[in-house]
C-alpha positions as CSV (number, residue, x, y, z in Angstrom):
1,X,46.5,-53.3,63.1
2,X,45.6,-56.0,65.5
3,X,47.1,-54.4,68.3
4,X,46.1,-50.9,67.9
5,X,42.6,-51.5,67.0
6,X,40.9,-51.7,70.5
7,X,42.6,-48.1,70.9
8,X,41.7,-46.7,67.9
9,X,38.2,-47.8,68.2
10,X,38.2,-46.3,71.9
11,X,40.0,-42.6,70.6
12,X,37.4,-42.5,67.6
13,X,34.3,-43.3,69.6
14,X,35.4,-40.8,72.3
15,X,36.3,-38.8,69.8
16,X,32.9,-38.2,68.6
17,X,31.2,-38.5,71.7
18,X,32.0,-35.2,73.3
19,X,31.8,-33.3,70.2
20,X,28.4,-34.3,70.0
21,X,27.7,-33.6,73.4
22,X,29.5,-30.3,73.0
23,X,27.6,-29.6,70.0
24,X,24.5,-30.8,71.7
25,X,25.0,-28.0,74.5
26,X,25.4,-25.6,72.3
27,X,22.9,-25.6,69.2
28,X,20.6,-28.0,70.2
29,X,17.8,-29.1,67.5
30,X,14.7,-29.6,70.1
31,X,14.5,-28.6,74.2
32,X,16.4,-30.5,76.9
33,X,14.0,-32.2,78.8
34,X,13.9,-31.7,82.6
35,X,16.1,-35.1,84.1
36,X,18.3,-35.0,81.0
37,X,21.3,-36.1,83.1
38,X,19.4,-39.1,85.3
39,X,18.8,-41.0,81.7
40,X,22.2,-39.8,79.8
41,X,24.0,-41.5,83.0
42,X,21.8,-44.5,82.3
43,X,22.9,-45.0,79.0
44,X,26.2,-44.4,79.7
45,X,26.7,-46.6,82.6
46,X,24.7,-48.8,80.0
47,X,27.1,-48.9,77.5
48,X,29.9,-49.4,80.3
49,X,28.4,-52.6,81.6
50,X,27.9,-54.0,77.7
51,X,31.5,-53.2,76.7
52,X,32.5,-54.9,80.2
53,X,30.6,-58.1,79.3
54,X,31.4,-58.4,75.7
55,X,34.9,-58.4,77.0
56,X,34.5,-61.3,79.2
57,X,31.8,-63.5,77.1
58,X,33.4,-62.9,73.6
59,X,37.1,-62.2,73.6
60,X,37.4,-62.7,70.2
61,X,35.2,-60.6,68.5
62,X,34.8,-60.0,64.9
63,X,38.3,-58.7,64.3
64,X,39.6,-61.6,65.7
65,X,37.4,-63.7,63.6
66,X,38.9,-62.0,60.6
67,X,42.3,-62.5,61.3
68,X,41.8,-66.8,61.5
69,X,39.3,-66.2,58.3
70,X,42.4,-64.9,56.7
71,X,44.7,-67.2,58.0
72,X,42.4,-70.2,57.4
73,X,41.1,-69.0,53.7
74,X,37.8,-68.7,55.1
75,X,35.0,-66.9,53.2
76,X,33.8,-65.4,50.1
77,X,36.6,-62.8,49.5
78,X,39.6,-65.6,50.4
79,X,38.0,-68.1,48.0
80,X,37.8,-65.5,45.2
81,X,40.9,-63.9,46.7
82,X,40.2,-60.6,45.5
83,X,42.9,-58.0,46.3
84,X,42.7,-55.5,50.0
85,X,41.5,-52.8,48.6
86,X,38.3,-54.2,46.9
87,X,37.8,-56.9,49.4
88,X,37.6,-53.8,51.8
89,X,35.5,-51.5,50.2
90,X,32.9,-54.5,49.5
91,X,33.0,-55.6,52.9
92,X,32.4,-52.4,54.7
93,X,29.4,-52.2,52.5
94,X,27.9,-55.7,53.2
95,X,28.3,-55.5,56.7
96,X,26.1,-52.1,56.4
97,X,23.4,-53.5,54.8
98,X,24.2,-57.0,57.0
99,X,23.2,-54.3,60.1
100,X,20.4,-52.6,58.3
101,X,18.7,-56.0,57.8
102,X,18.9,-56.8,61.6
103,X,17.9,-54.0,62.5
104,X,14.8,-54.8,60.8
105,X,14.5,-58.2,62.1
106,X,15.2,-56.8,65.2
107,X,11.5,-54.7,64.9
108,X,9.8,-57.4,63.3
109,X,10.4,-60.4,65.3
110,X,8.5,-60.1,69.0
111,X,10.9,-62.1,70.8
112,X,14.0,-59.6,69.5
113,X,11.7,-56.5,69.6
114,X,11.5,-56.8,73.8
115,X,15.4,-56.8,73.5
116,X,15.3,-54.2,71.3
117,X,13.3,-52.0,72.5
118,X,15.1,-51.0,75.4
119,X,16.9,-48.8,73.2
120,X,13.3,-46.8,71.7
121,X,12.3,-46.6,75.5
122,X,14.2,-43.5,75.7
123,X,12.3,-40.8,76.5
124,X,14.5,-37.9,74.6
125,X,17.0,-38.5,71.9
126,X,20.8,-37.3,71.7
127,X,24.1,-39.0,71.3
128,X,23.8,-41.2,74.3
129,X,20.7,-42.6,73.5
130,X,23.1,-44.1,70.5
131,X,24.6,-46.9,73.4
132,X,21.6,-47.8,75.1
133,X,20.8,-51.2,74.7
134,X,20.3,-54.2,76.5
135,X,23.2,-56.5,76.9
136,X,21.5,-59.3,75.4
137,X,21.3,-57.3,72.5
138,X,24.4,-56.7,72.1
139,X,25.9,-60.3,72.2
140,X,23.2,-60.9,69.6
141,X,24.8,-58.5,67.2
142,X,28.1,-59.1,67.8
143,X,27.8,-63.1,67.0
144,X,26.1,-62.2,63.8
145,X,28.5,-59.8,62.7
146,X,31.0,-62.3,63.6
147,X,29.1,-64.9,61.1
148,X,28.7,-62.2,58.5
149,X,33.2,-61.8,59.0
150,X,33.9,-65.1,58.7
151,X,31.5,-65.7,55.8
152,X,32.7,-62.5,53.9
153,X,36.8,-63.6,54.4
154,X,36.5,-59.8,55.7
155,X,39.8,-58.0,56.1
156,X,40.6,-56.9,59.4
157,X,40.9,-53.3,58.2
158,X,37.4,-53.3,56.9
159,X,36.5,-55.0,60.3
160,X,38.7,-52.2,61.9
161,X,36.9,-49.2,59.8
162,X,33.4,-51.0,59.9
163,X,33.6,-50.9,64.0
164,X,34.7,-47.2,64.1
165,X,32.1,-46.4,62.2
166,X,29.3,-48.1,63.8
167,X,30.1,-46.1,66.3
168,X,30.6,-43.0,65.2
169,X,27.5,-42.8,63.3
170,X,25.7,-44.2,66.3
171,X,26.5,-41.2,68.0
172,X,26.3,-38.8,65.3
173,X,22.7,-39.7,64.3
174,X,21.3,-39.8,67.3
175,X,22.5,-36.8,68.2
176,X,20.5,-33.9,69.0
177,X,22.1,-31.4,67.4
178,X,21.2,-28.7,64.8
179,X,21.9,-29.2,61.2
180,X,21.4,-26.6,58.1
181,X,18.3,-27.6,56.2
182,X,20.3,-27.9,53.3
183,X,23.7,-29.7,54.6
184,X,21.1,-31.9,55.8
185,X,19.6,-32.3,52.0
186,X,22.8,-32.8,50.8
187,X,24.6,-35.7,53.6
188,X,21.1,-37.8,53.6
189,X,21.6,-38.4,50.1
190,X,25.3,-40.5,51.4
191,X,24.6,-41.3,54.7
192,X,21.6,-41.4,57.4
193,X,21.2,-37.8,59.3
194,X,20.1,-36.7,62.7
195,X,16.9,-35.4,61.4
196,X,16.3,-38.5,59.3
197,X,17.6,-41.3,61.9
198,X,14.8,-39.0,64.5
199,X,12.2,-40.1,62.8
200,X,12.7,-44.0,63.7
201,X,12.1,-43.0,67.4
202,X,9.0,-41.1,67.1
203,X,5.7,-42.6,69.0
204,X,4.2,-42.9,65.6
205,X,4.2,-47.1,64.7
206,X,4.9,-46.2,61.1
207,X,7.9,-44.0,61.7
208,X,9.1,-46.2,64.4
209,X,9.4,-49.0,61.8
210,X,11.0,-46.7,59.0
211,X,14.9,-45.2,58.1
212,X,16.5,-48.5,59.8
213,X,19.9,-47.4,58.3
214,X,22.8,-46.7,60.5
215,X,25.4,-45.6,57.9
216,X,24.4,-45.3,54.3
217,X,20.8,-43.8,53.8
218,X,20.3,-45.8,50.1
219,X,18.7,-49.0,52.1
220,X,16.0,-47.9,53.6
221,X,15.2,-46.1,49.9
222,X,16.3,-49.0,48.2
223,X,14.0,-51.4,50.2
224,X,11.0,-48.6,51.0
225,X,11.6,-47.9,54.0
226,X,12.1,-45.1,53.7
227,X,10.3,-41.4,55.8
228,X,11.6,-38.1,55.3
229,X,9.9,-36.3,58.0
230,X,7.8,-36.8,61.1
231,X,4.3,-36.2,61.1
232,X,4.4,-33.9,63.5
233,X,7.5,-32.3,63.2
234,X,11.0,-32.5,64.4
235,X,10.2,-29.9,67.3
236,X,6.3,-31.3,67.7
237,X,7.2,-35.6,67.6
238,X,7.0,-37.2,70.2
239,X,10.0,-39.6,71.1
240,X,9.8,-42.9,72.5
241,X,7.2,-45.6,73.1
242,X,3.5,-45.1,74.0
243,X,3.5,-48.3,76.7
244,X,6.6,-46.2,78.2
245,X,6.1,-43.0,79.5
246,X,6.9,-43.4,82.8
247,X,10.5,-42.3,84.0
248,X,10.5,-44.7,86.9
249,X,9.7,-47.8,85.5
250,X,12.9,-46.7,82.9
251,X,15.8,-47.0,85.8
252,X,19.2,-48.9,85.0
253,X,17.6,-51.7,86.8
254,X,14.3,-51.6,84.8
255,X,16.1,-51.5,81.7
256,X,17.7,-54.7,82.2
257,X,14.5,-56.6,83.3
258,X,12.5,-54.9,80.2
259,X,12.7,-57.7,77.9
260,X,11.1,-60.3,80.8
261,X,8.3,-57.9,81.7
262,X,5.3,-57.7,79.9
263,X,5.1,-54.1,78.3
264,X,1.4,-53.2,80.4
265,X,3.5,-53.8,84.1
């Protein structure tokens, strides 16, 4: 699993990037904006610079942290050493609701908010805007899941499925893409929609700081966080952040000083 995990992360990811982008193209849910292409090559070269640096500054990652947690007896799981399967299933859902709670943290905290919200500075929403974050913000996250591992005893193959979907549903609910009304009844009652994850981006302060979830939809319902719809509509929201509204100042460049600006230059 070790060695084939990098790849099947990769093959997933990629996977489910260009059929959201293909799907995208197709049956869009609201208008392409005019300069759709200038801030989708943002966020991916983005993304591409992140994965590049995580490489170099944490070799280890969480996966790897799961393997010596094994190995060692480290964590929860190990010390109650409960059998794979469980072990797996209750892992994938900690770290879930390990992510939903940072995201939250991420909002609520100012220092973590300018990191974060590079990635609400977006200006239109599909399954690009689902990489863009600063790198800071990144390493951030990654250390803390690799805390939440090693505290867990997580199995590498909830690790393993954890990271693919992360991913995946990254992409997928940020995606702007067309769902049946009632399909989209019916998934947000498991897991967190396009239509429902749109809502987190609008302009709108309290719908900004609502439907956290990445994965599973039940936390932000279970902690009331929880909008159904925009104010305004999915076609008549507006997406992004009221202080930024002006293309320029959101370049690759600008991006990366964002967090050591004040919002107002």
């Amino acid at each position: 699993m070790q060695e084939y995990q990098t790849w099947l992360r990769l093959g997933s990811f990629l996977g489910v990037l260009l059929l959201m982008l293909v799907w995208e193209a197709g049956l869009p849910r609201r208008p392409v904006p005019v300069g759709n292409w200038r801030r989708r090559w943002i966020n991916l070269v983005l993304v591409a610079c992140n994965s590049l640096l995580v490489r170099l500054l944490v070799p280890v990652a969480a996966g790897g942290v799961a393997l010596m947690a094994a190995q060692q007896g480290w964590g929860l799981f190990n010390w109650l050493e409960l059998p794979q399967l469980p072990a797996t299933v209750l892992a994938i859902v900690v770290l879930d609701l390990a992510i939903y709670a940072q995201h939250v943290v991420f909002h609520h905290v100012p220092v973590l908010w300018r990191l974060h919200r590079v990635h609400h500075t977006d200006l239109a929403l599909d399954a690009t805007t689902g990489l863009r974050f600063h790198p800071l913000e990144i390493l951030l996250s990654l250390l803390y899941k690799m805390l939440v591992v090693w505290l867990l005893g997580a199995p590498l193959l909830a690790v393993v499925v954890f990271e693919i979907l992360l991913n995946a549903m990254a992409v997928f609910n940020h995606a702007n893409i067309c769902l049946p009304v009632r399909l989209d009844s019916l998934l947000r009652v498991l897991i967190v929609t396009p239509d429902m994850h749109r809502v987190h981006h609008s302009v709108i302060k309290a719908e900004t700081n609502s439907n956290y979830g990445f994965n599973l939809s039940c936390w932000d319902r279970l902690f009331h966080t929880y909008t159904a719809q925009p104010r305004d509509g999915h076609l008549g929201m507006t997406i992004g952040l009221l202080e930024y509204r002006d293309p320029r100042r959101l370049s690759l460049l600008g991006l990366l000083r964002q967090p050591f600006v004040p919002a107002g230059r």
